[in-house]
C-alpha positions, 0 to 999 in steps of 0.5 A: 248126105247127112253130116257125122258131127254137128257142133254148136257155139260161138266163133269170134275175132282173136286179136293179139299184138305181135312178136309178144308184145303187150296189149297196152303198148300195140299199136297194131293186132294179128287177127284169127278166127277162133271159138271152141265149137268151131274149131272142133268142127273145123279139126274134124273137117280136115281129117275127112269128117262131114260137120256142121256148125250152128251159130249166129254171126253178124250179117257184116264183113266181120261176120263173113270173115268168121263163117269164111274160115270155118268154111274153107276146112269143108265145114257146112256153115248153112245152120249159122244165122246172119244177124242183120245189126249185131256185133261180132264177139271179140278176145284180146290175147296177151301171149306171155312167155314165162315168167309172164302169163298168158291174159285174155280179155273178153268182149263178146256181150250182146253178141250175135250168138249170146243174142240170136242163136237158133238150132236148125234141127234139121241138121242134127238128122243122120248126124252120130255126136252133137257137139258142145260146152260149157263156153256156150251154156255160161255165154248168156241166158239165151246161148244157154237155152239154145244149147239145152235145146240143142241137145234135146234136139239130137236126142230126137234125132237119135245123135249122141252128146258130147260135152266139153266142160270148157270152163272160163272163169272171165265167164262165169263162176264155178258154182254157176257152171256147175249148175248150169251144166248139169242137165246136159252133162246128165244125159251126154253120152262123151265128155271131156274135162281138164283135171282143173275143171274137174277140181274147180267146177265140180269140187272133185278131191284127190290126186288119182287121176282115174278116181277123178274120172270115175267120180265125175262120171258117176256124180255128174255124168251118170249116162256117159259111155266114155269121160275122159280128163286131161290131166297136163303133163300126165296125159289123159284118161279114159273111163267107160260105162262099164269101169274099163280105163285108158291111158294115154301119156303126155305127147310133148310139143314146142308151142307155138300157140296152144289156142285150139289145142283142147278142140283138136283133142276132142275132134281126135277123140271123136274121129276114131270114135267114129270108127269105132275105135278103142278109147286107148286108140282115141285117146293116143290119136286125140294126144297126138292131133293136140301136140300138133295144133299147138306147133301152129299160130291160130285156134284152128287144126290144118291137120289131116290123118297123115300128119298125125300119122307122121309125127315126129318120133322124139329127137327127129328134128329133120327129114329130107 
């Protein structure tokens, strides 16, 4: 049987030191899997959706420990190539609690995926959306031409593209994500972007959310049927091919780790899309999903439908 939803991108080795302590100081690190195509694919697999990933990850015990976790949600890893010799990207996390900010420090040059990534095309057959960001178009020369090819990969196979903006700024400079996301962003059919992202990497002015949405559609993403921003504590929002809008409100959560949360809200996105829901539905399940991933430790969603549709109704603290 053929999968609803293929992903592409990098996973890697979280490492942060415990009960927020600073990187300088640790003498020991808690260890995650995390990487945003990843998680995608694995927060869509636990809500009942068949996924693949396509990557490339050593052929080592710390490569296996990638593709393992991806895995274990029911995510079929057969695209991931094992690199015999390569390395596995790694990023430190310096949880900081306000007044101190959150850093993250990246070593992932020369990584199995920035080097050796292939697309198995075969996989995107029967497959709806074809999943990827901006993290994989600005990791390396070879990752970005993996991903083009990728996309028109699915647009052979008949399969949608869905773009997360995604933009790290340890990655690469605004001007350079804006060109190196145009070809694809062109012609996808879903996107997502952060209000910053909208203002950073596409130098979109002014403080109208759904204006912010409708500019980026018609400059930079001109065949999307839906582009939605998330705007923080706004909320999100939506806007269609033909001009339709919706809105959704900001589902407020104690963080635990909001790593993953922005992955969660696109696989809530698509998994009602898939259905063929409103975008005011996806939206609302979308919200609701990434409020919840950011209840656990990890970049990866454990959550099924049943949990988003149990959430918590505000002031509700305990049920028994």
């Amino acid at each position: 049987m053929s999968v609803e939803v293929v992903t592409l991108g990098e996973a890697m080795l979280r490492l942060s030191p415990p009960d927020l302590g600073r990187l300088a100081e640790a003498d020991r690190l808690d260890l995650r899997v995390g990487g945003a195509e990843a998680n995608v694919a694995v927060a869509l697999a636990r809500l009942g959706r068949r996924v693949a990933w396509i990557s490339a990850v050593p052929d080592n015990p710390l490569g296996r420990r990638v593709t393992d976790a991806v895995a274990a949600a029911g995510v079929d890893v057969s695209g991931v190539g094992r690199v015999p010799g390569a390395r596995i990207g790694l990023y430190f996390v310096e949880f900081g609690p306000a007044p101190r900010a959150t850093e993250v420090y990246y070593d992932r040059a020369g990584s199995a995926f920035a080097t050796a990534v292939e697309v198995d095309a075969t996989l995107l057959e029967g497959a709806r959306y074809a999943v990827l960001s901006g993290i994989s178009l600005g990791v390396s020369a070879h990752a970005r031409a993996t991903s083009l090819a990728f996309a028109q990969a699915a647009h052979r196979a008949g399969a949608a593209v869905v773009v997360d903006v995604n933009h790290r700024a340890r990655i690469w400079t605004p001007e350079a994500a804006r060109e190196g996301t145009s070809e694809v962003l062109h012609h996808a059919a879903v996107v997502v972007s952060s209000i910053r992202d909208a203002r950073t990497v596409f130098a979109l002015d002014g403080d109208d959310d759904v204006a912010l949405a409708r500019a980026l559609r018609e400059r930079h993403a001109p065949e999307a049927d839906l582009v939605c921003l998330t705007c923080s504590e706004r909320g999100s929002v939506a806007v269609g091919r033909d001009g339709s809008v919706a809105r959704h409100p900001y589902v407020a959560a104690d963080v635990v780790d909001r790593f993953g949360a922005g992955d969660a809200f696109l696989a809530g996105l698509l998994d009602v899309l898939l259905d063929d829901g409103t975008p005011a539905e996806a939206l609302s399940f979308a919200a609701r999903l990434a409020a919840l991933k950011c209840t656990v430790a990890g970049d990866l969603s454990p959550f099924g439908r049943a949990d988003v549709d149990l959430l918590a109704e505000p002031g509700e603290r305990l049920r028994r």
